[in-house]
N, CA, C and O atoms as a Tripos MOL2 file, in Angstrom:
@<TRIPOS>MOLECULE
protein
  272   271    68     0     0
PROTEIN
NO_CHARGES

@<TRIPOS>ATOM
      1 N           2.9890   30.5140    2.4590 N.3       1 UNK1
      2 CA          3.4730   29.6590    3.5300 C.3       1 UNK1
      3 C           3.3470   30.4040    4.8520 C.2       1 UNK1
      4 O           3.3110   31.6150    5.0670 O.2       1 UNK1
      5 N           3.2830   29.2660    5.7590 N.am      2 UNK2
      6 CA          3.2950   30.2570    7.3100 C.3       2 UNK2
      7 C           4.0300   30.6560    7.6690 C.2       2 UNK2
      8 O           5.0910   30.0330    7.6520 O.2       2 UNK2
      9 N           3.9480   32.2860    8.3780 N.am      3 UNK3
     10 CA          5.3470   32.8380    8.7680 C.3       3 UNK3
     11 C           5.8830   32.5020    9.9540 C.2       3 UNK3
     12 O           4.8340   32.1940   10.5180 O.2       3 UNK3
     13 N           6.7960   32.3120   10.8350 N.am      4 UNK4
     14 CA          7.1840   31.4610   11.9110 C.3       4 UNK4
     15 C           7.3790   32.9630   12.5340 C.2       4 UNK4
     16 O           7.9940   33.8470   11.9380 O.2       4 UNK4
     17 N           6.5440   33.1870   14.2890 N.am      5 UNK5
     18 CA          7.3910   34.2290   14.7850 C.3       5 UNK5
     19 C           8.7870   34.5820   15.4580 C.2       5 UNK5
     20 O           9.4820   35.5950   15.5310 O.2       5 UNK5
     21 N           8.8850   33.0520   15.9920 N.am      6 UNK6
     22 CA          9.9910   33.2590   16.6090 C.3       6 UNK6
     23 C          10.7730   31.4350   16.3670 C.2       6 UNK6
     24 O          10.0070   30.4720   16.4020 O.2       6 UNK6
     25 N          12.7100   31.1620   16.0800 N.am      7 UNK7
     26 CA         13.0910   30.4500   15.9360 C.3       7 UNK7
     27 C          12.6310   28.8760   15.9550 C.2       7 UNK7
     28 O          12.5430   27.9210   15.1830 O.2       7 UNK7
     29 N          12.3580   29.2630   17.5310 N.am      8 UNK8
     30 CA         11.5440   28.6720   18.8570 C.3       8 UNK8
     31 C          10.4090   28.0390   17.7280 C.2       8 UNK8
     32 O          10.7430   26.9940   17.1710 O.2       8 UNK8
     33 N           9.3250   28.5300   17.4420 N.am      9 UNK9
     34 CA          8.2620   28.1720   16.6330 C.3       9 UNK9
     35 C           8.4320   27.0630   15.1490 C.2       9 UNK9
     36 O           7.8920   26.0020   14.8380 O.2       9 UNK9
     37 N           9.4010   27.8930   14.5340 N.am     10 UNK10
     38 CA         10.2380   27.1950   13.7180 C.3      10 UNK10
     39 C          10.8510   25.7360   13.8890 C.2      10 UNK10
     40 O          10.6020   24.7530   13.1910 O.2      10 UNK10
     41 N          11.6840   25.8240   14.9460 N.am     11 UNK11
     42 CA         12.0080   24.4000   15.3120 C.3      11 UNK11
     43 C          11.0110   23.5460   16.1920 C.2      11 UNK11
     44 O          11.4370   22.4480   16.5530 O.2      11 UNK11
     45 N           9.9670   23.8440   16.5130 N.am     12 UNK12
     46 CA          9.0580   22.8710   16.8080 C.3      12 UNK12
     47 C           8.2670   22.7420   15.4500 C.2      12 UNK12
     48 O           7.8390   21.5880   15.4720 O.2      12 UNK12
     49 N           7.9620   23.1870   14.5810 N.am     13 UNK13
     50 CA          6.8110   23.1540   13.4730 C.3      13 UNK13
     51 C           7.9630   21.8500   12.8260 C.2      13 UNK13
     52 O           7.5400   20.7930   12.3580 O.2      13 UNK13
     53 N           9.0530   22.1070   12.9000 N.am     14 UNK14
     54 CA         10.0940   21.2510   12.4150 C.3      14 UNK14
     55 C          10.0970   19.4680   12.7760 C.2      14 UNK14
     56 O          10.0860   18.3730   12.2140 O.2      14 UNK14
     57 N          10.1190   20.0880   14.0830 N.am     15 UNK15
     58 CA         10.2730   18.7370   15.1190 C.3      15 UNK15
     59 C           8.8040   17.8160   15.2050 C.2      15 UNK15
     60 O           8.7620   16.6180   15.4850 O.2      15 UNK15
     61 N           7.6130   18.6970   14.8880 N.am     16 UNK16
     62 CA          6.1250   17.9380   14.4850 C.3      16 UNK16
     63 C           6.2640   17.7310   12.7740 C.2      16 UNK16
     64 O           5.2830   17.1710   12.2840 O.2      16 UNK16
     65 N           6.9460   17.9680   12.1690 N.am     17 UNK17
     66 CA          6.7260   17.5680   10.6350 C.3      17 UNK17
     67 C           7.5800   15.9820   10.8930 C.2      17 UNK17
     68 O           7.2030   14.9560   10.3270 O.2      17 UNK17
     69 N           8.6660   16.0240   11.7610 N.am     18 UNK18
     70 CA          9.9330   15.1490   11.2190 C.3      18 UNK18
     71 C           8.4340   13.7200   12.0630 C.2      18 UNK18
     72 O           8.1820   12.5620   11.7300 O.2      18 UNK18
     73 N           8.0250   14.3250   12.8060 N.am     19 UNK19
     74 CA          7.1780   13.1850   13.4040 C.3      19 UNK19
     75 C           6.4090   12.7490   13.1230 C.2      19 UNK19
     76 O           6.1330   11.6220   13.5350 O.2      19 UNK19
     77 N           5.3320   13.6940   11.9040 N.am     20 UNK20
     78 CA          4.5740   12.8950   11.1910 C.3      20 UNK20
     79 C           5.2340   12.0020   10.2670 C.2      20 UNK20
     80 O           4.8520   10.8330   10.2060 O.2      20 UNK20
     81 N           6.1520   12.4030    9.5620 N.am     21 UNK21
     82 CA          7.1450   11.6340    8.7130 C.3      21 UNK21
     83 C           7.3780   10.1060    9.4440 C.2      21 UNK21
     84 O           7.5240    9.0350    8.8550 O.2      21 UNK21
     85 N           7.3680   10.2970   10.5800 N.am     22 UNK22
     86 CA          7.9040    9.0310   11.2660 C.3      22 UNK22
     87 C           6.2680    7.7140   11.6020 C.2      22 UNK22
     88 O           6.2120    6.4870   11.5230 O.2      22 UNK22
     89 N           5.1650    8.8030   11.9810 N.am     23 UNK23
     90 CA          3.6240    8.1230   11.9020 C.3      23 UNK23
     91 C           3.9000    7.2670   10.7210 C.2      23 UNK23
     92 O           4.0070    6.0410   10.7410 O.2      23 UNK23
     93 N           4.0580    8.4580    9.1460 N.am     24 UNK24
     94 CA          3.5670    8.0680    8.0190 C.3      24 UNK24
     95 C           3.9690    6.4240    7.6110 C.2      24 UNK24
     96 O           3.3430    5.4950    7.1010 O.2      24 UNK24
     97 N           5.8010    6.6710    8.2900 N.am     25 UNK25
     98 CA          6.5850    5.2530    7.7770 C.3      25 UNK25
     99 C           5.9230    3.8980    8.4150 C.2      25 UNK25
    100 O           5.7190    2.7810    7.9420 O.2      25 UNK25
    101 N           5.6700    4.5020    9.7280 N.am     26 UNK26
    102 CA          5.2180    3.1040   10.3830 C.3      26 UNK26
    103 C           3.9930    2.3690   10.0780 C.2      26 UNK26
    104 O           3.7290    1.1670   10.1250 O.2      26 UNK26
    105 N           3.0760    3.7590    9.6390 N.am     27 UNK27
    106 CA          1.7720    3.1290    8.9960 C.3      27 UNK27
    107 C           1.8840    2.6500    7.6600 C.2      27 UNK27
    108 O           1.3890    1.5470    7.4280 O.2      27 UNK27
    109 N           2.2660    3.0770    7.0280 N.am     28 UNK28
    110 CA          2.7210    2.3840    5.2520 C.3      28 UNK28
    111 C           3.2510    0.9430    5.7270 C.2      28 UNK28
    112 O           2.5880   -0.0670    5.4880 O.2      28 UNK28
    113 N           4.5680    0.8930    6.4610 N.am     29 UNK29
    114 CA          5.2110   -0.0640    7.2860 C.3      29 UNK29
    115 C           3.8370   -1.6470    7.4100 C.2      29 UNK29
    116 O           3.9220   -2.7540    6.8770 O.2      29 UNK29
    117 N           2.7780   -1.1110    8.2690 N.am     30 UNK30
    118 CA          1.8140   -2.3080    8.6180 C.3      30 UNK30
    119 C           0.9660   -1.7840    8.0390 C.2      30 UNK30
    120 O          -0.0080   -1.8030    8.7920 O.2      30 UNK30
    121 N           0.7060   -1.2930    7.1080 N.am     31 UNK31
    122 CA         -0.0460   -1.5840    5.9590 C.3      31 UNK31
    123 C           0.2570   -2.7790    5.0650 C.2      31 UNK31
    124 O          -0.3050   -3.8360    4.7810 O.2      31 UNK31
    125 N           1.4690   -2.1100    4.7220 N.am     32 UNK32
    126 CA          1.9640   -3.4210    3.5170 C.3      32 UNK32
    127 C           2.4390   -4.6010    4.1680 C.2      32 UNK32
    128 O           2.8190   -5.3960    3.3080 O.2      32 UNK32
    129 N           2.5880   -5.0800    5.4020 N.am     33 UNK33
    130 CA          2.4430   -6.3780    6.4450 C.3      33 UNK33
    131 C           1.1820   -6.6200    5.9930 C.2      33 UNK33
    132 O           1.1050   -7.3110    4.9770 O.2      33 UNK33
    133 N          -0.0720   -6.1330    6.6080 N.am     34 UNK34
    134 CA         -1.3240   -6.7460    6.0860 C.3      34 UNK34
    135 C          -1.2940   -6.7980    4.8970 C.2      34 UNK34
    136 O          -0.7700   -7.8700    4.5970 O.2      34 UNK34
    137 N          -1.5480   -6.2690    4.0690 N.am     35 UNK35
    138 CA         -1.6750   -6.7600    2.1250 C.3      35 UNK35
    139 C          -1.0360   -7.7590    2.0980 C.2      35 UNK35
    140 O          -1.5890   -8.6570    1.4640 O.2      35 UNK35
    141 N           0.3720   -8.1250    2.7230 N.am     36 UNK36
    142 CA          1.0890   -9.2050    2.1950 C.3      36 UNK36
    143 C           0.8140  -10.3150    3.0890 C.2      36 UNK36
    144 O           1.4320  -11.2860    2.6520 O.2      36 UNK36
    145 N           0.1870  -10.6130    4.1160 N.am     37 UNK37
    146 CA         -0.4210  -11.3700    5.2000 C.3      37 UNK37
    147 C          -1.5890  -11.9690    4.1450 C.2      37 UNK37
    148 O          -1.5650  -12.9960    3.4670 O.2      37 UNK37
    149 N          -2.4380  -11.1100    4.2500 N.am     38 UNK38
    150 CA         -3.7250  -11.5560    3.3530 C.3      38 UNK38
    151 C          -3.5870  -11.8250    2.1450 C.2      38 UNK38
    152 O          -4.5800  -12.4260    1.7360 O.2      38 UNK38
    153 N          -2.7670  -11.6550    1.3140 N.am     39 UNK39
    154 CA         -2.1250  -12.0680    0.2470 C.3      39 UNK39
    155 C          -1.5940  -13.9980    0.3420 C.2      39 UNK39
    156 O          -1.9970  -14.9790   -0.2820 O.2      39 UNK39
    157 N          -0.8590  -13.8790    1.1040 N.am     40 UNK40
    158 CA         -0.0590  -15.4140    1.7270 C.3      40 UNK40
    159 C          -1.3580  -16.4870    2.4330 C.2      40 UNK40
    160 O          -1.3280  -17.7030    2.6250 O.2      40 UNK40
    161 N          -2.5850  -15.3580    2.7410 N.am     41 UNK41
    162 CA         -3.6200  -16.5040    3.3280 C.3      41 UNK41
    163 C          -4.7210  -16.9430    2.3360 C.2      41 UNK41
    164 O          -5.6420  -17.7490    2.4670 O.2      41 UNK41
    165 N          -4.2570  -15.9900    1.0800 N.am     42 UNK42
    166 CA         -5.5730  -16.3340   -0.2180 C.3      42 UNK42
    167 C          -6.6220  -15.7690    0.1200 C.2      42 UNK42
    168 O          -7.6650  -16.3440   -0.1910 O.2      42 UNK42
    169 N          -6.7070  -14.5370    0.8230 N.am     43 UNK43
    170 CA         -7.5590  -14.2770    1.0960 C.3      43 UNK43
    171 C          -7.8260  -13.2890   -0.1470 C.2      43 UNK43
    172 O          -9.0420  -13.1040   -0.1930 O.2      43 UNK43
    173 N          -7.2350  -12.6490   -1.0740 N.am     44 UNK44
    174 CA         -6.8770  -12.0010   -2.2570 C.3      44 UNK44
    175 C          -5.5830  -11.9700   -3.0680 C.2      44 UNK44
    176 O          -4.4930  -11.8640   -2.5050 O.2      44 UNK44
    177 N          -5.6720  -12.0360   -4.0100 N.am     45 UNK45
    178 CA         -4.4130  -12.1580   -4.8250 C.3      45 UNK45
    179 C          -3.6610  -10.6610   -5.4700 C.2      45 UNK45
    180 O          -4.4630   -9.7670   -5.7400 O.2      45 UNK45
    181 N          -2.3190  -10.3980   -5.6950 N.am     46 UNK46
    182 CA         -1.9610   -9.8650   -6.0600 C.3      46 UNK46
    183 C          -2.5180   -8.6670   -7.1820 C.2      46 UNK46
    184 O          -2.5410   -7.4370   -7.1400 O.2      46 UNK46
    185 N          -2.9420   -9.6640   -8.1780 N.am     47 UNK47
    186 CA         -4.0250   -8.8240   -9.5590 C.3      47 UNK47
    187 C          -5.0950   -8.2010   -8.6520 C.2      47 UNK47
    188 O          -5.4200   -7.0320   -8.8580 O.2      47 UNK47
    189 N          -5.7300   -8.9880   -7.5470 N.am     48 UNK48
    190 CA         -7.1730   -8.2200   -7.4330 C.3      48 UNK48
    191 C          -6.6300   -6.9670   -6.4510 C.2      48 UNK48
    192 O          -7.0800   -5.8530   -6.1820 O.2      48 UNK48
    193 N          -5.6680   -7.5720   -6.1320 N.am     49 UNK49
    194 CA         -5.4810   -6.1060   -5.1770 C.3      49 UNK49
    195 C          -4.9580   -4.5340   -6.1950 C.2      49 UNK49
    196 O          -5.1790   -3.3500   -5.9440 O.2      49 UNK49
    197 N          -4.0880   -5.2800   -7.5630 N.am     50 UNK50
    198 CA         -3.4440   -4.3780   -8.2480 C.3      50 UNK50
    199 C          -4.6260   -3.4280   -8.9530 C.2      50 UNK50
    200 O          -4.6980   -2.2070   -9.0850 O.2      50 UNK50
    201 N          -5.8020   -4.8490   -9.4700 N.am     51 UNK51
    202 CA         -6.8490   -3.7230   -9.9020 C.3      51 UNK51
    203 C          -7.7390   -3.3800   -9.4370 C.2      51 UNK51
    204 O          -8.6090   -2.8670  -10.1410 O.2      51 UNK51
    205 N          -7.9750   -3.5560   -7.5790 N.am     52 UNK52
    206 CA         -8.7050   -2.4210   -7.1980 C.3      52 UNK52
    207 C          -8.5200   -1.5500   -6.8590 C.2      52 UNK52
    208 O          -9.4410   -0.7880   -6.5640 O.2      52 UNK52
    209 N          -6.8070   -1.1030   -6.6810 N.am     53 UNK53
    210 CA         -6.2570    0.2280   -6.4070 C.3      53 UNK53
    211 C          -6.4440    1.2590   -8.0440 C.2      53 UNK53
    212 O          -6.8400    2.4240   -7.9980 O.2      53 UNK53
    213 N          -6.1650    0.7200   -9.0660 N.am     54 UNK54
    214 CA         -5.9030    1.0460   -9.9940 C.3      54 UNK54
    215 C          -7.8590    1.6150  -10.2860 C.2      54 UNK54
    216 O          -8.2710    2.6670  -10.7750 O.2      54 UNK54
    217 N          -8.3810    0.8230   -9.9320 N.am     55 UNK55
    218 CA        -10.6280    1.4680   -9.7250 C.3      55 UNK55
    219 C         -10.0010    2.4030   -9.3300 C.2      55 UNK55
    220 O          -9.5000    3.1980  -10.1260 O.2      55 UNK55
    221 N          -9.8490    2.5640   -7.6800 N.am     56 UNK56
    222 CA         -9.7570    3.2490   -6.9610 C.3      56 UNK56
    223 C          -9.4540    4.8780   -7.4330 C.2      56 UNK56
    224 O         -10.2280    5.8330   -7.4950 O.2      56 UNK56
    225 N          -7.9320    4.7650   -7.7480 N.am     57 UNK57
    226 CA         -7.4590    5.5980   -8.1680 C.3      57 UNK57
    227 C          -7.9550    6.2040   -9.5100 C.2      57 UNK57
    228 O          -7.8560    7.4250   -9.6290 O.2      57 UNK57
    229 N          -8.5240    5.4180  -10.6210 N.am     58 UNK58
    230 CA         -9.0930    6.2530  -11.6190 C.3      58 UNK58
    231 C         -10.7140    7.2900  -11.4630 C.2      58 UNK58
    232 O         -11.0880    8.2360  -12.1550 O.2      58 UNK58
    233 N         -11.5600    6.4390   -9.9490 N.am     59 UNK59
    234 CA        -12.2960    7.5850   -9.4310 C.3      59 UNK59
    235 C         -11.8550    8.7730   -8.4080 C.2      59 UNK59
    236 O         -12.3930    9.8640   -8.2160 O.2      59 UNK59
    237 N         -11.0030    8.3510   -7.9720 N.am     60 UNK60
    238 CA        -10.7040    9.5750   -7.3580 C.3      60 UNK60
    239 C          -9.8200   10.8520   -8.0920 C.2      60 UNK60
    240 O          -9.6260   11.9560   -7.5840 O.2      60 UNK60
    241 N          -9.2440   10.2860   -9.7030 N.am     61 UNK61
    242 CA         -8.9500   11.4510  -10.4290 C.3      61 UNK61
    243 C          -9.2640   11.7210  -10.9440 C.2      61 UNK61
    244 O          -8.7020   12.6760  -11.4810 O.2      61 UNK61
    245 N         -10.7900   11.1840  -11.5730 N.am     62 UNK62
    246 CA        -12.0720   11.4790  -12.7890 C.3      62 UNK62
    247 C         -12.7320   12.5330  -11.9430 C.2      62 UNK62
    248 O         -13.4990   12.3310  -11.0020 O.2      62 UNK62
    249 N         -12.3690   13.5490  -12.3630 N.am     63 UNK63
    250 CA        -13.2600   14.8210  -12.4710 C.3      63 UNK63
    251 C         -14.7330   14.4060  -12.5050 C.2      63 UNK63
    252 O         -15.0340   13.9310  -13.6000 O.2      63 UNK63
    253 N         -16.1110   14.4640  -11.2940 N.am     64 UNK64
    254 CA        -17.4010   14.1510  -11.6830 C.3      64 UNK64
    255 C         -17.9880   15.3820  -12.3600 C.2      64 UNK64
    256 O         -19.1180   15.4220  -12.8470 O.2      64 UNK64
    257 N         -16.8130   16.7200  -12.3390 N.am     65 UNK65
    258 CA        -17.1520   17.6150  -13.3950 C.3      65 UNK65
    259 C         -16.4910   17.6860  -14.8750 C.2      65 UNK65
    260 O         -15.3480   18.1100  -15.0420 O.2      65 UNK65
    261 N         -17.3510   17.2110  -15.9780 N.am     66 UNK66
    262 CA        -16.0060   17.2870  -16.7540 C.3      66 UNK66
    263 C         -16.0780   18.6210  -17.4310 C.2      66 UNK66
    264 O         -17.1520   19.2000  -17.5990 O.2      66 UNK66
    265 N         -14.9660   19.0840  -17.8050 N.am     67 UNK67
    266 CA        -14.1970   20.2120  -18.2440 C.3      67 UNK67
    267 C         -14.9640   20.1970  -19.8180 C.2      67 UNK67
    268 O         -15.0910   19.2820  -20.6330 O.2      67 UNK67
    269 N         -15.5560   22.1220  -19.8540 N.am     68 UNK68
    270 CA        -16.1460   22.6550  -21.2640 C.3      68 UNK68
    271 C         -14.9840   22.7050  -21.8910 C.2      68 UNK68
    272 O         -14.9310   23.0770  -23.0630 O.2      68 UNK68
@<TRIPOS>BOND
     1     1     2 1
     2     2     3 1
     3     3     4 2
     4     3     5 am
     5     5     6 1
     6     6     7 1
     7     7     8 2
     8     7     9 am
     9     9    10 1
    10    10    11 1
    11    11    12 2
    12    11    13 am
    13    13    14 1
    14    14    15 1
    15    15    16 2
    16    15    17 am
    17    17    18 1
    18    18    19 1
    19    19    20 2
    20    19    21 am
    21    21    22 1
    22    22    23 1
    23    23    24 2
    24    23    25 am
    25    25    26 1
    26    26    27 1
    27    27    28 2
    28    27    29 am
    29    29    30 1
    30    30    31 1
    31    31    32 2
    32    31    33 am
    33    33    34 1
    34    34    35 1
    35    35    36 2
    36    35    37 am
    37    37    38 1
    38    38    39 1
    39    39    40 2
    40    39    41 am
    41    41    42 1
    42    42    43 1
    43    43    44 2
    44    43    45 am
    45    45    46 1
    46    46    47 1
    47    47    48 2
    48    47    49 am
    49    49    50 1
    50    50    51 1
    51    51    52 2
    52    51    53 am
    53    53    54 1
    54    54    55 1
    55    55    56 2
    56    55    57 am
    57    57    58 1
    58    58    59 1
    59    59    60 2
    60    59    61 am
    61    61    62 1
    62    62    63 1
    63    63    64 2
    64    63    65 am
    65    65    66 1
    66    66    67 1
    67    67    68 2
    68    67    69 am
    69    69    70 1
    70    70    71 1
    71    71    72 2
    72    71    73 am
    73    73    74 1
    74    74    75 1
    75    75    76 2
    76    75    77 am
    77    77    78 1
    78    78    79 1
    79    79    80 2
    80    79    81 am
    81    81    82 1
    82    82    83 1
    83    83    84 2
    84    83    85 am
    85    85    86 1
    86    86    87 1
    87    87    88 2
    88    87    89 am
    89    89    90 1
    90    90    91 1
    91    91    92 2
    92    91    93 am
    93    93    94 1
    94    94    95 1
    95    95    96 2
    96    95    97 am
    97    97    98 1
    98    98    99 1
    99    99   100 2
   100    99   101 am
   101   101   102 1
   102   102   103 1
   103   103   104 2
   104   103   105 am
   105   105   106 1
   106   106   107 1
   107   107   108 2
   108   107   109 am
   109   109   110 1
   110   110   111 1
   111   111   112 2
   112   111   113 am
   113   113   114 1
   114   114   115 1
   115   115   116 2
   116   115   117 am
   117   117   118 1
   118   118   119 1
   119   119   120 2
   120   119   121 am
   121   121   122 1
   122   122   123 1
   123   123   124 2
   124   123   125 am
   125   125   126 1
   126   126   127 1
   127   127   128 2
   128   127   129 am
   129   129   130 1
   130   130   131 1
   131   131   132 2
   132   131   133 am
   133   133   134 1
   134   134   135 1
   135   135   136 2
   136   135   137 am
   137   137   138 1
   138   138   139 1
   139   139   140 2
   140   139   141 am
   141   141   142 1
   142   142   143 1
   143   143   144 2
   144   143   145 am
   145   145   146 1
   146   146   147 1
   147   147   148 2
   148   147   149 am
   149   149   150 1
   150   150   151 1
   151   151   152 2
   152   151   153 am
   153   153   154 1
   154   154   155 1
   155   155   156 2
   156   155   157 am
   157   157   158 1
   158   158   159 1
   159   159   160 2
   160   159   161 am
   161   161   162 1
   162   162   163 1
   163   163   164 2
   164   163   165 am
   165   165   166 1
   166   166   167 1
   167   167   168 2
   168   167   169 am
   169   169   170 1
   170   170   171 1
   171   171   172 2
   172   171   173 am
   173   173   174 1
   174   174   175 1
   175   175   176 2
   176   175   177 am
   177   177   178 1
   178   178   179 1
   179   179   180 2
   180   179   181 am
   181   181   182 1
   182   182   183 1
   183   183   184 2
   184   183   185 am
   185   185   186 1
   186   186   187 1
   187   187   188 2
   188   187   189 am
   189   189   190 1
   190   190   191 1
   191   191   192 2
   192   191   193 am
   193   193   194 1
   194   194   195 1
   195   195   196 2
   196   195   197 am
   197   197   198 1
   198   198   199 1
   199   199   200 2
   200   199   201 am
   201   201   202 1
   202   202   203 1
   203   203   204 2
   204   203   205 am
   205   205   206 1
   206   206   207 1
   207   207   208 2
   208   207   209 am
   209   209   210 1
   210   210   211 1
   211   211   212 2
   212   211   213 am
   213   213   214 1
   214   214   215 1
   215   215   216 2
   216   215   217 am
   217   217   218 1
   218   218   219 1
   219   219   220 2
   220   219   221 am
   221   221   222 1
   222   222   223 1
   223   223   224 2
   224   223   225 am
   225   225   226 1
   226   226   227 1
   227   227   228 2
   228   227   229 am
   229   229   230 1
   230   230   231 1
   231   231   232 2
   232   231   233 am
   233   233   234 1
   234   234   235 1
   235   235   236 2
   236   235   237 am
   237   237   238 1
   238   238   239 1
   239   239   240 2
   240   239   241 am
   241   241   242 1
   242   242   243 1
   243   243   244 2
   244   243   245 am
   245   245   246 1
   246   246   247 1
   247   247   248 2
   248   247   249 am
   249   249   250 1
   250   250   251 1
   251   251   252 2
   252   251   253 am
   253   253   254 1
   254   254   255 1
   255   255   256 2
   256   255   257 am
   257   257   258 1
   258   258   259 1
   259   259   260 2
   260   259   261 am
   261   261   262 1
   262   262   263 1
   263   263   264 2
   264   263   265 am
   265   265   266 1
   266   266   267 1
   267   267   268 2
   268   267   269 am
   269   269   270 1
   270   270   271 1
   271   271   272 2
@<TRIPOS>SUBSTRUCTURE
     1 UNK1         2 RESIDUE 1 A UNK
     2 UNK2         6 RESIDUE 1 A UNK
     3 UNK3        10 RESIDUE 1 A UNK
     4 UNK4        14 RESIDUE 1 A UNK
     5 UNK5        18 RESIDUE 1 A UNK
     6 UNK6        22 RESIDUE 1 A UNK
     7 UNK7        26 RESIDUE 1 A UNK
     8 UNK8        30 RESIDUE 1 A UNK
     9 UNK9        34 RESIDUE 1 A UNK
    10 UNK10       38 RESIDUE 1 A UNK
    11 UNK11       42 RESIDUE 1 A UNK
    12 UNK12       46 RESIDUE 1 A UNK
    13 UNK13       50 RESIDUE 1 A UNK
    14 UNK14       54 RESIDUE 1 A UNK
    15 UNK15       58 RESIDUE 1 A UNK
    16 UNK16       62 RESIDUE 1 A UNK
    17 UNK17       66 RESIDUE 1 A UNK
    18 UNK18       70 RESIDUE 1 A UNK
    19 UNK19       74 RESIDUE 1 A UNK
    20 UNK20       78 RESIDUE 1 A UNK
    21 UNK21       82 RESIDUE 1 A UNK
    22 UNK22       86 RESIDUE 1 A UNK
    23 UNK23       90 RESIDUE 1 A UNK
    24 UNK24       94 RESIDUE 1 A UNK
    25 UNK25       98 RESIDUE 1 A UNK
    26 UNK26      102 RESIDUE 1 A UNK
    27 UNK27      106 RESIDUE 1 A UNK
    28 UNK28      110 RESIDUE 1 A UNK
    29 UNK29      114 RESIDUE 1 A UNK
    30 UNK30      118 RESIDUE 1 A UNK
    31 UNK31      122 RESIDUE 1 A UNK
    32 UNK32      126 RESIDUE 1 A UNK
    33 UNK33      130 RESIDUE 1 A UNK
    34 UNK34      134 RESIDUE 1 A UNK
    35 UNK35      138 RESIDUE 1 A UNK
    36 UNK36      142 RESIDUE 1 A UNK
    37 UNK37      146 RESIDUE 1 A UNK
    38 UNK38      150 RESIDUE 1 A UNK
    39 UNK39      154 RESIDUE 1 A UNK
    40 UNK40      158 RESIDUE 1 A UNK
    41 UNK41      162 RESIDUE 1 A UNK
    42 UNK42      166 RESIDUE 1 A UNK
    43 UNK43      170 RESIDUE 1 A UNK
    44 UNK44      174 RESIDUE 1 A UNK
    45 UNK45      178 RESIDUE 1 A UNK
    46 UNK46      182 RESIDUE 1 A UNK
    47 UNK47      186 RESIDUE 1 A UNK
    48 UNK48      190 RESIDUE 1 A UNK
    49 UNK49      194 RESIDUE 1 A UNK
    50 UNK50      198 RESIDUE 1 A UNK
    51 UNK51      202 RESIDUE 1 A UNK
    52 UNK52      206 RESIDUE 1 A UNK
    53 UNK53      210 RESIDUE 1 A UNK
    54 UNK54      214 RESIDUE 1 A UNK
    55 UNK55      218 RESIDUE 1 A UNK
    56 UNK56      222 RESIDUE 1 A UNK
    57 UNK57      226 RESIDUE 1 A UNK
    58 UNK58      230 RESIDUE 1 A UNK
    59 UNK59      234 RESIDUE 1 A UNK
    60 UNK60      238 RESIDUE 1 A UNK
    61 UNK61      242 RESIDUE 1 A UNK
    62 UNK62      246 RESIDUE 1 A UNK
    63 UNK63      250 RESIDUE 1 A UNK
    64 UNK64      254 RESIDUE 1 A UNK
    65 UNK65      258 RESIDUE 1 A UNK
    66 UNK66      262 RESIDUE 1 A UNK
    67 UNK67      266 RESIDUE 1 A UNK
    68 UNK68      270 RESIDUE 1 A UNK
């Protein structure tokens, strides 16, 4: 982990974490407004959205190396 030199450093590395925390909520926030917008306009349904995250997610944890 990074070593902080002085308090000072510390409580700002602090005060930029608590703020991404705060980006992260608002974007998840209108994210899931749109899914559920486009959802309500038929523009996709629930299942297709459930199983293209569920694609999604099984390529991005399939190893394209597989293990000897």
């Amino acid at each position: 982990m990074e070593s902080f030199g002085t308090s000072k450093d510390l409580v700002q590395f602090i005060g930029k974490l608590g703020d991404l925390k705060d980006e992260h909520y608002h974007l998840v926030l209108v994210q899931s407004a749109m899914i559920e917008l486009l959802i309500d306009k038929g523009l996709f349904s629930r299942q297709e959205l459930e199983h293209t995250i569920a694609e999604m997610d099984r390529l991005m944890t399939d190893s394209p190396y597989p293990m000897a």
